[in-house]
N, CA, C and O atoms as a MOPAC input file, in Angstrom:
PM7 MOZYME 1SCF
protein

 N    -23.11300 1     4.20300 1    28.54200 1
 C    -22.84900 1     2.89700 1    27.94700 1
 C    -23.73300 1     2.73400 1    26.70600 1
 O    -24.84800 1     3.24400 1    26.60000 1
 N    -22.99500 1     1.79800 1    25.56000 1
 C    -23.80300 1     1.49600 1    24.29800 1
 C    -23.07700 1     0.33000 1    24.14000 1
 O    -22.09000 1    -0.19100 1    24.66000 1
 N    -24.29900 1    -0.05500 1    22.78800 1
 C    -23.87600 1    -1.18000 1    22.10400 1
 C    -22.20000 1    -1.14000 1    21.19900 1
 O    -21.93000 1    -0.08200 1    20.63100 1
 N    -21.64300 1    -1.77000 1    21.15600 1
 C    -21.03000 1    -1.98700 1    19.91600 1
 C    -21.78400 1    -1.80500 1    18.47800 1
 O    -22.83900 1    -2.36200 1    18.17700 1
 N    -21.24700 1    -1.16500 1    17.88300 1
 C    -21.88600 1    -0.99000 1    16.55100 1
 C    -21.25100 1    -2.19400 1    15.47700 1
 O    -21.12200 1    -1.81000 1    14.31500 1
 N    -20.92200 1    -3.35500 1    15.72400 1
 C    -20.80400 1    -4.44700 1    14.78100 1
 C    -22.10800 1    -4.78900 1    14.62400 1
 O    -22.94500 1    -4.51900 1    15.48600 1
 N    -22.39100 1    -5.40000 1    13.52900 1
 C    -23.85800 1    -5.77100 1    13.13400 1
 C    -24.36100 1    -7.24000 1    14.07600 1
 O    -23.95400 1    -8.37900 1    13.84600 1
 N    -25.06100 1    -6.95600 1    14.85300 1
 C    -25.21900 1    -8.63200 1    16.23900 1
 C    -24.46900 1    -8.69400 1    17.14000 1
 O    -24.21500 1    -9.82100 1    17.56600 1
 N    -23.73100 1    -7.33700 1    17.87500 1
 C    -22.66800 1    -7.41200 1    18.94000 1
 C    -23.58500 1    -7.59200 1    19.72400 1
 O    -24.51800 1    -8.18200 1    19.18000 1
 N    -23.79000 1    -7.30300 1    20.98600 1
 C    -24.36000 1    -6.81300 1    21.82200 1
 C    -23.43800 1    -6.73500 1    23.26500 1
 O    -23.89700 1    -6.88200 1    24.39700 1
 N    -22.23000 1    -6.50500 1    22.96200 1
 C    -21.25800 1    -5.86600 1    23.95900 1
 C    -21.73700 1    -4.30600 1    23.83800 1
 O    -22.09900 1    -3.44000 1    23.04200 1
 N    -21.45500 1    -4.60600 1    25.30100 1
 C    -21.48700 1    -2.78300 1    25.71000 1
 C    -20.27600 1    -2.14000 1    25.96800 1
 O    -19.37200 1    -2.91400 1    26.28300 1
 N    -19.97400 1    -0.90400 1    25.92800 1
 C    -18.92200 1    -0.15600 1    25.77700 1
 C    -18.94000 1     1.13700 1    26.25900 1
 O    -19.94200 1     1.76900 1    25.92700 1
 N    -18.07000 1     1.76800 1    26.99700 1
 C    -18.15500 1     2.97000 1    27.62900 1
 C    -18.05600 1     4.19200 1    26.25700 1
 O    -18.92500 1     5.02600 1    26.00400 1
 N    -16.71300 1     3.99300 1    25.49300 1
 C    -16.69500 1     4.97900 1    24.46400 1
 C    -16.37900 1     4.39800 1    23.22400 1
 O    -16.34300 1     3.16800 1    23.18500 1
 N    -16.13500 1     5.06200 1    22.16700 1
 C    -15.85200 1     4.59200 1    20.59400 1
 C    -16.83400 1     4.28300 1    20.20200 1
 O    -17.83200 1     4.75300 1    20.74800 1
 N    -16.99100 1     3.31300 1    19.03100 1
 C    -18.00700 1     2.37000 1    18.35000 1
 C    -18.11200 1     1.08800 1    18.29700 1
 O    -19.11700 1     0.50700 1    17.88800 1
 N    -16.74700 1     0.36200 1    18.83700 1
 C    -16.10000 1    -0.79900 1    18.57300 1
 C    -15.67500 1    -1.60200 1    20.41400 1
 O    -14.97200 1    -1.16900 1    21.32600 1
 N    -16.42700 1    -2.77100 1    20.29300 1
 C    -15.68400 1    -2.96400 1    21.55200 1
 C    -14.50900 1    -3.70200 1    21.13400 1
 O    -14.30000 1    -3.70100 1    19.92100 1
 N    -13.63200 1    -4.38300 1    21.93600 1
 C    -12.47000 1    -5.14500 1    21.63500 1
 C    -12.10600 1    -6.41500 1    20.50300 1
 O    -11.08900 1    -6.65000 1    19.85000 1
 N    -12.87400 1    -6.81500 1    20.56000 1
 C    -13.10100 1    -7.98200 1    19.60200 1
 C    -13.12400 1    -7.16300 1    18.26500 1
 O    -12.13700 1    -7.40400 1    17.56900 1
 N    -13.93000 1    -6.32900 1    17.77400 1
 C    -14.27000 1    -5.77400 1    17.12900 1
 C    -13.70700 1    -4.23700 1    16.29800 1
 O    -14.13500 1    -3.84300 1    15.21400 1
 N    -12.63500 1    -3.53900 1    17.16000 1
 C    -12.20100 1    -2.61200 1    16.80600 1
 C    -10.83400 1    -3.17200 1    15.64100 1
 O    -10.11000 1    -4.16800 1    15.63700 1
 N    -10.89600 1    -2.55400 1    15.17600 1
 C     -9.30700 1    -2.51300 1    14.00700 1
 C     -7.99300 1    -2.63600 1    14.78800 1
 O     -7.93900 1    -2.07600 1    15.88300 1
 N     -7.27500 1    -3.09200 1    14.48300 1
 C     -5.81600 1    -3.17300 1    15.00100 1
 C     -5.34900 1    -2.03300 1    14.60400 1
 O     -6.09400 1    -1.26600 1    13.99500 1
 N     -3.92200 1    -1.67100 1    14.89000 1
 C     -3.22400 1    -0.51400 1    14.43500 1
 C     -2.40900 1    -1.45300 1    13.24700 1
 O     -2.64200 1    -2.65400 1    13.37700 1
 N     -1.88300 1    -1.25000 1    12.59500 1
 C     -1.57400 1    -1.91200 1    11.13300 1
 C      0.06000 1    -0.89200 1    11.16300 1
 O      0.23800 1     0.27700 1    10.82300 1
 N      1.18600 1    -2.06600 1    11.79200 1
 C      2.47300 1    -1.52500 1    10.92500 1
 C      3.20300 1    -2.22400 1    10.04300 1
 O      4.31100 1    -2.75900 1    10.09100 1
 N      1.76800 1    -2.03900 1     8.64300 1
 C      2.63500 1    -2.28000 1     7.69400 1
 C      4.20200 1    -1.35300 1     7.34400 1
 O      4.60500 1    -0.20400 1     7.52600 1
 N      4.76000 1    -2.68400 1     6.72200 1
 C      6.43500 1    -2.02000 1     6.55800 1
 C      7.18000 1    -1.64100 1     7.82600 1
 O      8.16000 1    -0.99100 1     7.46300 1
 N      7.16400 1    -1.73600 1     8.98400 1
 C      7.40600 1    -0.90800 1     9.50900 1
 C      9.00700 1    -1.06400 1     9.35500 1
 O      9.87200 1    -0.19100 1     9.29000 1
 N      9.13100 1    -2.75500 1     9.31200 1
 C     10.83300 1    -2.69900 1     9.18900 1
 C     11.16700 1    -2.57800 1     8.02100 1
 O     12.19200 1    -3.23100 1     7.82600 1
 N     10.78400 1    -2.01900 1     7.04600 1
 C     11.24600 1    -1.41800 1     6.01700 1
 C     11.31000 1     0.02200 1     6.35700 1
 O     12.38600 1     0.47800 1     5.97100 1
 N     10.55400 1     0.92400 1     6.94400 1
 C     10.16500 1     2.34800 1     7.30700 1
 C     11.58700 1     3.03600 1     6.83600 1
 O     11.56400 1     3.78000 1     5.85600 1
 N     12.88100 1     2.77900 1     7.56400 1
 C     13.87700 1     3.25600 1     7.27300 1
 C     14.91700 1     3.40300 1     5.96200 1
 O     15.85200 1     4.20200 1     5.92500 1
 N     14.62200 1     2.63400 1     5.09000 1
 C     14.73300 1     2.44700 1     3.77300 1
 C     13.68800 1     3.58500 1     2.95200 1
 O     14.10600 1     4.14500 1     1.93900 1
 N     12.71300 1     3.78200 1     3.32800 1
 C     12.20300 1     4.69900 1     2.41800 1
 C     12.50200 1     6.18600 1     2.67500 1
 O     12.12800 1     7.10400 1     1.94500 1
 N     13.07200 1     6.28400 1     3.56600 1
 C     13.36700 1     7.73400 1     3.46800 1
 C     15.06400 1     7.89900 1     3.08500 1
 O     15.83200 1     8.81900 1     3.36500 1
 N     15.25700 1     6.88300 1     2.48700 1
 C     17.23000 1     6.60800 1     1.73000 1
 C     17.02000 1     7.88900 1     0.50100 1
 O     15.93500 1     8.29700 1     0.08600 1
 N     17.97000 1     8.21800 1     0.20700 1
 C     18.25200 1     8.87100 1    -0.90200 1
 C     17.99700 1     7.98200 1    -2.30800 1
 O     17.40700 1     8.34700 1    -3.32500 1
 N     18.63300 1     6.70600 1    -2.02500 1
 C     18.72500 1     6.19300 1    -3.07100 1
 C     16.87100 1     5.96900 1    -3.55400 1
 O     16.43500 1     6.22700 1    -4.67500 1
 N     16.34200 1     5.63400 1    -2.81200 1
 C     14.27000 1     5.05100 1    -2.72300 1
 C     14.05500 1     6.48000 1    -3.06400 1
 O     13.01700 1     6.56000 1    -3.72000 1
 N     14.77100 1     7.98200 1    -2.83900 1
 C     13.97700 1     9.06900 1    -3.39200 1
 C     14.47400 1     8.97400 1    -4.81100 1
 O     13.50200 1     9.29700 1    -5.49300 1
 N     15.46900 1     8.70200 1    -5.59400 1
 C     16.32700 1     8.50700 1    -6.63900 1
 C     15.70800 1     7.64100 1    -7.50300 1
 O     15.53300 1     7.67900 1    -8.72100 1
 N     15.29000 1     6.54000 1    -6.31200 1
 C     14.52400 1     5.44000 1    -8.15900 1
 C     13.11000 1     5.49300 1    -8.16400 1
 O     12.59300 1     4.66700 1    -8.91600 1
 N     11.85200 1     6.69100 1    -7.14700 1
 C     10.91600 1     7.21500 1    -7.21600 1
 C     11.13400 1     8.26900 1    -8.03800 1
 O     10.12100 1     8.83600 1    -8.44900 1
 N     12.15600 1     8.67000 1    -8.37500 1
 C     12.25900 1     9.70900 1    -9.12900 1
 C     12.23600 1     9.30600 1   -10.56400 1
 O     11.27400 1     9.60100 1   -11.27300 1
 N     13.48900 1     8.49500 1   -11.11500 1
 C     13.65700 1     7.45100 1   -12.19200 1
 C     12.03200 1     6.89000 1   -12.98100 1
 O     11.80600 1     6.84800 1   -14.19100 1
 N     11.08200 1     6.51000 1   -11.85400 1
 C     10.38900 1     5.37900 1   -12.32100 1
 C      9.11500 1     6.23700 1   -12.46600 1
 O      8.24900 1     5.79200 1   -13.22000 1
 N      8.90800 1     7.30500 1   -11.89500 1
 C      8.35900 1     8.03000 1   -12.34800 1
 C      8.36200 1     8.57300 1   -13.89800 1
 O      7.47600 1     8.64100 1   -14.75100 1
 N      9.82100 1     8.94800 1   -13.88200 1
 C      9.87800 1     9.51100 1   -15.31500 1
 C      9.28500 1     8.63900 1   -16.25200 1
 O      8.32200 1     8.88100 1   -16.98000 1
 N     10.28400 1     7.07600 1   -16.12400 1
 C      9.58100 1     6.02500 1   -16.86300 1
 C      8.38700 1     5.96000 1   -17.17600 1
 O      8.18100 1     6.02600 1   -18.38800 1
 N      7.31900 1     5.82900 1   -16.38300 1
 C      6.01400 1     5.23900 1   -15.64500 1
 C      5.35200 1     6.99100 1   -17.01500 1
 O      4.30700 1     6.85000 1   -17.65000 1
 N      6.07800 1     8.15200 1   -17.13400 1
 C      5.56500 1     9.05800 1   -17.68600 1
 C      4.56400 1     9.96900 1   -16.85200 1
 O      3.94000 1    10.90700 1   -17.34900 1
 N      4.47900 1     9.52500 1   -15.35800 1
 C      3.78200 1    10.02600 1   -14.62100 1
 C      2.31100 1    10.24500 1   -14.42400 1
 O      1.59600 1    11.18500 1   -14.07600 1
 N      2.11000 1     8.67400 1   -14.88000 1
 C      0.90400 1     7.75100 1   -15.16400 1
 C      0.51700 1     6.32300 1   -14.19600 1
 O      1.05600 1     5.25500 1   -14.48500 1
 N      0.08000 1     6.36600 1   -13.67500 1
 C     -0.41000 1     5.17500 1   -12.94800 1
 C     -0.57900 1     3.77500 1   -13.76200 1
 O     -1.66700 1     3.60000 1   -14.31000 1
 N      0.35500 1     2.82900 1   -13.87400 1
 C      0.41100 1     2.04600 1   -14.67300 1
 C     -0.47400 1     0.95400 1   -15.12000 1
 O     -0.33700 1     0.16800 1   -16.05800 1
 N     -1.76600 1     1.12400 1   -13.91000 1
 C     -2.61800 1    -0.26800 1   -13.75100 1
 C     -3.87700 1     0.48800 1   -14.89400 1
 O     -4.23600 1    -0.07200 1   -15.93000 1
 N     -4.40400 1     1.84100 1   -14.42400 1
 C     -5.62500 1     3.43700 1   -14.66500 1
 C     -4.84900 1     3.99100 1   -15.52600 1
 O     -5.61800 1     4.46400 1   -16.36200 1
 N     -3.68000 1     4.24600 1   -15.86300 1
 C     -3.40900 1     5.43900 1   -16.68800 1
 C     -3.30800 1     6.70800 1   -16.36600 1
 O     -2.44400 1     7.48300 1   -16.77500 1
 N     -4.47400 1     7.02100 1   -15.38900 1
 C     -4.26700 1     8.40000 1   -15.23000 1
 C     -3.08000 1     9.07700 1   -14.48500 1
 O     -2.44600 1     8.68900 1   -13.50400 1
 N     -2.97100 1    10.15800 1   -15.20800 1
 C     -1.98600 1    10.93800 1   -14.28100 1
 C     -1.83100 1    11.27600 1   -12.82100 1
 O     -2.61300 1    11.42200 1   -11.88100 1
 N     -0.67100 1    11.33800 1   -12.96700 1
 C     -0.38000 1    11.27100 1   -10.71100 1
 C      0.45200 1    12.35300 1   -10.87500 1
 O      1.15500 1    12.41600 1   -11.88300 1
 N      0.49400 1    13.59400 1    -9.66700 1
 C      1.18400 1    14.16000 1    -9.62900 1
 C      1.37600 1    14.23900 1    -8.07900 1
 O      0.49300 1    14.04600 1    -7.24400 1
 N      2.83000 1    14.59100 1    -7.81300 1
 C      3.47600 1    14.71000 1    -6.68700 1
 C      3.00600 1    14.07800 1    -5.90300 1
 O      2.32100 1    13.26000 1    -6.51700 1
 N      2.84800 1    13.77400 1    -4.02700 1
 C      2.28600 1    13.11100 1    -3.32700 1
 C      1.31000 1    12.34900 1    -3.52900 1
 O      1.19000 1    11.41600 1    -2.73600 1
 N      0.41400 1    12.47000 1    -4.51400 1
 C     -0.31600 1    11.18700 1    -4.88400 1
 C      0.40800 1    10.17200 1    -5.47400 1
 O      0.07400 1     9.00400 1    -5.27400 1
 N      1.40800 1    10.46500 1    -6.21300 1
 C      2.19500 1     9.20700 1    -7.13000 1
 C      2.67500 1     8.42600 1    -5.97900 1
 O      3.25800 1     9.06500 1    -5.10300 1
 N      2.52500 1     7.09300 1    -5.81700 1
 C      2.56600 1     6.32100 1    -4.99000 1
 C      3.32100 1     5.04300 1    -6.28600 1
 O      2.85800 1     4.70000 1    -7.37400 1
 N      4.50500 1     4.64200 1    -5.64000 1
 C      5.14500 1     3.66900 1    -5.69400 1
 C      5.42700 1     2.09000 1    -4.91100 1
 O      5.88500 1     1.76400 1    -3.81600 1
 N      4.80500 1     1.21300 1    -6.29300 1
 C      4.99800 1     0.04100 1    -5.57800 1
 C      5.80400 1    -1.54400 1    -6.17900 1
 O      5.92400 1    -2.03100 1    -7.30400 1
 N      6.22100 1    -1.96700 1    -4.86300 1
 C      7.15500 1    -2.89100 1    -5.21000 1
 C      6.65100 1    -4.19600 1    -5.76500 1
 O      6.38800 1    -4.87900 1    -4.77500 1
 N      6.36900 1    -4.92700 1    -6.92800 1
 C      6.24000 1    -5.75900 1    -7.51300 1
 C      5.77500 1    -6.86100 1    -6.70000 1
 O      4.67400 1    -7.05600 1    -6.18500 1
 N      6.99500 1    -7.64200 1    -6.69100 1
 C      7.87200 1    -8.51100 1    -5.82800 1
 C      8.23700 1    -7.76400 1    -4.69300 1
 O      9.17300 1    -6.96600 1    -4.74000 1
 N      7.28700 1    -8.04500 1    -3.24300 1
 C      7.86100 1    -7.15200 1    -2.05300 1
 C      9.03400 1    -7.40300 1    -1.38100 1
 O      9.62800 1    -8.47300 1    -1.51800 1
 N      9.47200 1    -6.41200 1    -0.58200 1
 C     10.88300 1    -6.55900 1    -0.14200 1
 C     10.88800 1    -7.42300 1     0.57000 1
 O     11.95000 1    -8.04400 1     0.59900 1
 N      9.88600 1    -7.86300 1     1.39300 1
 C      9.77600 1    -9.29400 1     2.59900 1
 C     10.54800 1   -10.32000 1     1.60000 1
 O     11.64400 1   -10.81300 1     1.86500 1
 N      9.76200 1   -10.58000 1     0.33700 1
 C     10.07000 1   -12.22900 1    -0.76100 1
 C     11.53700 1   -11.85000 1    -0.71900 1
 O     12.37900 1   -12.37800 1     0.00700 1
 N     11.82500 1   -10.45100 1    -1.96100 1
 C     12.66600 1   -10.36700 1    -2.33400 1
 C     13.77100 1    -9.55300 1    -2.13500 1
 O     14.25100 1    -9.14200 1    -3.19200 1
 N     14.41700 1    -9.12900 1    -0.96700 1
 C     15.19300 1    -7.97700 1    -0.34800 1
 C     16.00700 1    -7.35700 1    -1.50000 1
 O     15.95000 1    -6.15900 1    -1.77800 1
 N     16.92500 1    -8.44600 1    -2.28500 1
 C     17.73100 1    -8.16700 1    -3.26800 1
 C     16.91900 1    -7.16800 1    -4.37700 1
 O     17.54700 1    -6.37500 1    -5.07800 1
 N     15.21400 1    -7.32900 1    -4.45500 1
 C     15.26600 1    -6.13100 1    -5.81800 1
 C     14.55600 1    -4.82500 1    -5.02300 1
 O     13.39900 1    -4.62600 1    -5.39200 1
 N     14.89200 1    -4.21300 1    -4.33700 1
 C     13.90100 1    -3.31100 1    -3.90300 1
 C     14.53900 1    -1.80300 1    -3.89900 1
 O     14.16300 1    -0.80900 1    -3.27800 1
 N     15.88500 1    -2.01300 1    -5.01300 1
 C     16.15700 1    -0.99400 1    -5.63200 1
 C     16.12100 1    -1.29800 1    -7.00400 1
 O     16.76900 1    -0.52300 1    -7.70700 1
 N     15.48100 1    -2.30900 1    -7.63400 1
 C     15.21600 1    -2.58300 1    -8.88700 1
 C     14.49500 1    -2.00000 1    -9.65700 1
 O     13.38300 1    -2.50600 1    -9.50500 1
 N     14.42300 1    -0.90200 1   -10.72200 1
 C     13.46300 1    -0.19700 1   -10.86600 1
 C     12.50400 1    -0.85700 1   -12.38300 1
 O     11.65200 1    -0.24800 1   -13.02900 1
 N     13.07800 1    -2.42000 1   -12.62700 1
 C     12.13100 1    -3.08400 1   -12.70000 1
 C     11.23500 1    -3.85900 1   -12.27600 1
 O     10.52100 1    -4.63300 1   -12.91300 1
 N     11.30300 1    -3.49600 1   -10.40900 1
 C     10.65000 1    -4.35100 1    -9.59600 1
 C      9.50800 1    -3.22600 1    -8.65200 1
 O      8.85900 1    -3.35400 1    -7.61400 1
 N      9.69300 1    -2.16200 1    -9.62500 1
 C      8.77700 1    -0.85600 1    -9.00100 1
 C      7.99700 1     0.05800 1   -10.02500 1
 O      8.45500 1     0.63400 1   -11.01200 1
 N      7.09200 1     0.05000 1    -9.68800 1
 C      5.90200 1     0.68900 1   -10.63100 1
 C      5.10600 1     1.92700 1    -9.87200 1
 O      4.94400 1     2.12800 1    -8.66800 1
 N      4.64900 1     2.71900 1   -11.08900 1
 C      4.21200 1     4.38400 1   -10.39000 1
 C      2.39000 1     3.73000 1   -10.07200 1
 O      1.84600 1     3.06200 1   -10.95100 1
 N      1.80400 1     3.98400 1    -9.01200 1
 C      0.36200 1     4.08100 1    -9.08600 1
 C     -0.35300 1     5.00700 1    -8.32800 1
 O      0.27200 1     5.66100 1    -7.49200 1
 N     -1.51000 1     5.17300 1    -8.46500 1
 C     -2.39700 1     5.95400 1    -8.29100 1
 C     -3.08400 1     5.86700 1    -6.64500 1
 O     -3.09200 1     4.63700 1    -6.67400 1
 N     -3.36100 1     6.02000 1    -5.97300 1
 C     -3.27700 1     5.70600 1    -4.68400 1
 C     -4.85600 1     4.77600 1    -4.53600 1
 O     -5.14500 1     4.10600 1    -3.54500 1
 N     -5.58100 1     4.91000 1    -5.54700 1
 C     -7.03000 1     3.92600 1    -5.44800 1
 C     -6.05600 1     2.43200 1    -6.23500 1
 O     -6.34700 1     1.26700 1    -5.96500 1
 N     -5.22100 1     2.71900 1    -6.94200 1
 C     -4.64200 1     1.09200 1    -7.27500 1
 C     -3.74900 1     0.77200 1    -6.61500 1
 O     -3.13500 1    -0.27400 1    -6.82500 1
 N     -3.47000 1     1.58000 1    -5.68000 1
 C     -2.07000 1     0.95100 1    -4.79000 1
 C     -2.90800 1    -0.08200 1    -4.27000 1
 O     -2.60700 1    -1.27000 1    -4.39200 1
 N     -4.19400 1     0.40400 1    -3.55600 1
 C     -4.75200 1    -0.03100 1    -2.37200 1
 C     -5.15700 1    -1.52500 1    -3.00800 1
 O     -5.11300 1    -2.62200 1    -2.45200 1
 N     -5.60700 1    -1.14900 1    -4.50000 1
 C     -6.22000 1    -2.84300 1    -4.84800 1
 C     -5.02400 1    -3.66200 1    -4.84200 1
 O     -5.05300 1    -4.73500 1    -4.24100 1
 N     -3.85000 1    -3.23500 1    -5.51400 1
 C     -3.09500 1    -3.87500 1    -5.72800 1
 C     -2.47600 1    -4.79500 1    -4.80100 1
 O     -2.03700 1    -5.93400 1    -4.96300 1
 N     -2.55700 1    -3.90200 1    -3.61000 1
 C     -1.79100 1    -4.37200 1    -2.00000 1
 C     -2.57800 1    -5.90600 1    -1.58100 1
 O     -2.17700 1    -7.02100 1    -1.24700 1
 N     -4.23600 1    -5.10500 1    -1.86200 1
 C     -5.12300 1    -5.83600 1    -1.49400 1
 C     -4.84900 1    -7.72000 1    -2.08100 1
 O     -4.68000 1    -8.75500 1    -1.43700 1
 N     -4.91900 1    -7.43700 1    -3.53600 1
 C     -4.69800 1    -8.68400 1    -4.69100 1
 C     -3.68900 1    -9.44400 1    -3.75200 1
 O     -3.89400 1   -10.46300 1    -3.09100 1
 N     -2.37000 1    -8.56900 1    -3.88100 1
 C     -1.23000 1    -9.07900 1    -3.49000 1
 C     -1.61300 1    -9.79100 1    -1.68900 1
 O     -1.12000 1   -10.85500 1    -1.31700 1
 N     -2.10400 1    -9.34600 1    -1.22400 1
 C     -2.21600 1    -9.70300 1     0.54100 1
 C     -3.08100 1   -11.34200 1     0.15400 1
 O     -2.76100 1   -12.47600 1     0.50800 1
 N     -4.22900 1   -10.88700 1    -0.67900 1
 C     -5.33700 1   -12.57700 1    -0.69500 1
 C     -4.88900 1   -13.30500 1    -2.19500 1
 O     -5.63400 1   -13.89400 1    -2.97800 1
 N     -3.30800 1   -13.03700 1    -2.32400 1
 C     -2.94700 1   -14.03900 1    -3.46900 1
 C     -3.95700 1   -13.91800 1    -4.94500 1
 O     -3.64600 1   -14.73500 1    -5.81200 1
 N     -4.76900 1   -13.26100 1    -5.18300 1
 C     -5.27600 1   -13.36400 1    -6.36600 1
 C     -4.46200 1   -12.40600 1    -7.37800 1
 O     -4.05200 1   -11.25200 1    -7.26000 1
 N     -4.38900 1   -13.42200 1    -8.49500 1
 C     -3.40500 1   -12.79100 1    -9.30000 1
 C     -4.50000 1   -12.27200 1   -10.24200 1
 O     -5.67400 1   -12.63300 1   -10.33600 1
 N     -3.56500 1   -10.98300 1   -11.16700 1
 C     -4.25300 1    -9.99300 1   -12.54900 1
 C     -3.75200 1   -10.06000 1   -13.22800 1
 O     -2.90100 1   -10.82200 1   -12.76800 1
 N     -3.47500 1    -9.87800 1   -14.15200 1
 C     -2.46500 1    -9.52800 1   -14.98700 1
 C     -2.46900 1    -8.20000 1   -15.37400 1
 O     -3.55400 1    -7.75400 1   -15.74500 1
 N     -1.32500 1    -7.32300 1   -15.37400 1
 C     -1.66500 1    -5.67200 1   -15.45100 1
 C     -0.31000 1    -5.60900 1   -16.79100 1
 O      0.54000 1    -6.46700 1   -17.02800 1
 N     -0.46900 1    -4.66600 1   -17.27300 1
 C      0.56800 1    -4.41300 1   -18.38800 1
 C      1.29500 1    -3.00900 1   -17.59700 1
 O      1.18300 1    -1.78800 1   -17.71200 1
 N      2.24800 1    -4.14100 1   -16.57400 1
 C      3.08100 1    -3.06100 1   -16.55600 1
 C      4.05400 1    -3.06800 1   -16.91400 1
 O      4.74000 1    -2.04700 1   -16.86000 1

């Protein structure tokens, strides 16, 4: 037995680091989207917006190649179902700006990015 490793737990715990309160959820983001991304058409306008995008991360600039190029939806498909084959509603990024971006987008703070 140990502590929880949260900073002031003092639950004890047989294994992990985390007791219940405290451990991470499992996170399915998208999940009811999941089936849509493996469409032909979502490999078709990752393909498209790439070219566009020049195969540049639109927020950094830097170049993305293959499995790092990470594509994201503007306006998400939850708001807006109708654009989520819009390939002005999808932008190429870098997988350290997906994450901010998601982030911005989840606690409402807006940026302004030139995409």
């Amino acid at each position: 037995m140990k502590y929880c490793s949260e900073q002031g737990c003092r639950q004890l715990i047989d294994k992990g680091r985390y007791c219940d309160k405290h451990r991470r959820k499992k996170r399915n983001v998208g999940a009811s989207n999941k089936p849509f991304y493996s469409t032909e058409a979502w490999r078709d306008l990752k393909s498209e917006c790439y070219q566009r995008d020049k195969g540049r991360c639109t927020r950094c600039n830097k170049f993305v190649f293959g499995k790092t190029a990470q594509h994201h939806h503007i306006i998400p498909i939850n708001v807006r179902p109708d654009l989520k084959l819009d390939a002005d509603n999808v932008t190429t990024l870098c997988p350290k700006c997906h994450m901010i971006v998601e982030n911005e987008t989840k606690s409402n703070t807006k940026y302004k990015f030139n995409w």
